[in-house]
C-alpha positions in Angstrom: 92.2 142.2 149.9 93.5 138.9 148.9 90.1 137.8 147.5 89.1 141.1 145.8 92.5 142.0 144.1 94.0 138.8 143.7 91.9 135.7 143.9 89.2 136.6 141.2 91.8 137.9 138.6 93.9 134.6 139.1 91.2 131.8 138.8 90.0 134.6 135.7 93.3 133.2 134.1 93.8 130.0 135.2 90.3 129.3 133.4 91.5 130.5 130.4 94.8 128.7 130.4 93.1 125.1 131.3 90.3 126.1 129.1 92.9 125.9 126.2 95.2 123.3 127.1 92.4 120.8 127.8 90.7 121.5 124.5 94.0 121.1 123.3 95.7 118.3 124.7 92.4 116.1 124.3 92.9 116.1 121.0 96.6 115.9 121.0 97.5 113.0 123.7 96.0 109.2 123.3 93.3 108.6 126.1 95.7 107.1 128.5 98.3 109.9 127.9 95.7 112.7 128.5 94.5 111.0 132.2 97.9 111.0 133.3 98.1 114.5 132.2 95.2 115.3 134.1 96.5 113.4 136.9 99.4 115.3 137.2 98.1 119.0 136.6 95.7 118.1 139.5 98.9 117.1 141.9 100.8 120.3 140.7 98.1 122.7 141.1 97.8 121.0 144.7 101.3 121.2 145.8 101.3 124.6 144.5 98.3 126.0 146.1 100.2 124.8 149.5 103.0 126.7 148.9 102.0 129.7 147.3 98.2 130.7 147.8 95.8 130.7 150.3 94.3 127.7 151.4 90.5 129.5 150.4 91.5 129.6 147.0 92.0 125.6 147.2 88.0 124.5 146.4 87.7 127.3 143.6 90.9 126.1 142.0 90.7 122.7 141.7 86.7 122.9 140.6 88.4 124.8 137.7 90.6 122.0 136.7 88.2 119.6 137.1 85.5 121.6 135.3 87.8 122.4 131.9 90.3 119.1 132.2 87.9 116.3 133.1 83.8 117.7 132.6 84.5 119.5 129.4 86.2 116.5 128.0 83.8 113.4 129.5 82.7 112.3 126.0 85.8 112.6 123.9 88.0 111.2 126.5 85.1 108.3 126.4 85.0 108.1 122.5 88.3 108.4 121.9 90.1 105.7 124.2 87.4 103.7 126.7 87.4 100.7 124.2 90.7 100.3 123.5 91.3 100.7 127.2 89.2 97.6 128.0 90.3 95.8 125.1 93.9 96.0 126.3 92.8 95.4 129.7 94.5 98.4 130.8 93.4 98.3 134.4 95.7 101.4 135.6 94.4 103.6 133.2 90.9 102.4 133.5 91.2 102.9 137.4 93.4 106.7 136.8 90.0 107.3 134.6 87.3 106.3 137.3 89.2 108.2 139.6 88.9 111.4 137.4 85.6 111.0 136.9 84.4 109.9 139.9 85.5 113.6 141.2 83.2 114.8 139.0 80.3 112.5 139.0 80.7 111.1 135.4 80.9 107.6 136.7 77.3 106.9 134.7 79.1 108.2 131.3 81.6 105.1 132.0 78.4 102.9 132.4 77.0 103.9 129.3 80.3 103.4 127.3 80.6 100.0 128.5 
């Protein structure tokens, strides 16, 4: 019941909302604002999967954050900010970025930025 009434309408929705804000707040927030963002959305949807849905819906959730917050976004996050992130030497966004997209196996996008 949970899956068939519930579970496929919500992730239906929640990929149109992050679908959005991603495209939006890429373009809005500088590079290091936009990880921490990311960062945090990631935490939220995690606490709040413990306390309000069921656990099965943990996997299909996050994939959908990662999929419209991080994947969809590898190149402009990359264009936008890696440079001036290594410039500055800006080791804790650099890590909060390798982190991201080591989740999502976009570590060689780094590489070929550098």
């Amino acid at each position: 019941l949970y899956d068939s009434l519930f579970e496929m309408k919500f992730l239906e929705i929640t990929q149109q909302y992050y679908s959005h804000e991603g495209a939006a707040k890429v373009q809005e927030y500088k590079v290091s604002e936009y990880l921490k963002h990311v960062d945090s959305r990631l935490s939220d949807e995690s606490s709040r999967i413990k306390q309000y849905l069921d656990i099965s819906t943990t996997r299909p959730l996050i994939h959908l954050l990662e999929k419209f917050l991080i994947v969809s976004h590898v190149h402009i996050i990359l264009e936008k900010g890696f440079n001036e992130l290594v410039t500055h030497n800006n080791i804790t966004d650099l890590s909060r970025m390798f982190i991201l997209f080591s989740r999502v196996n976009a570590i060689s996008n780094i590489k070929e930025s550098w």
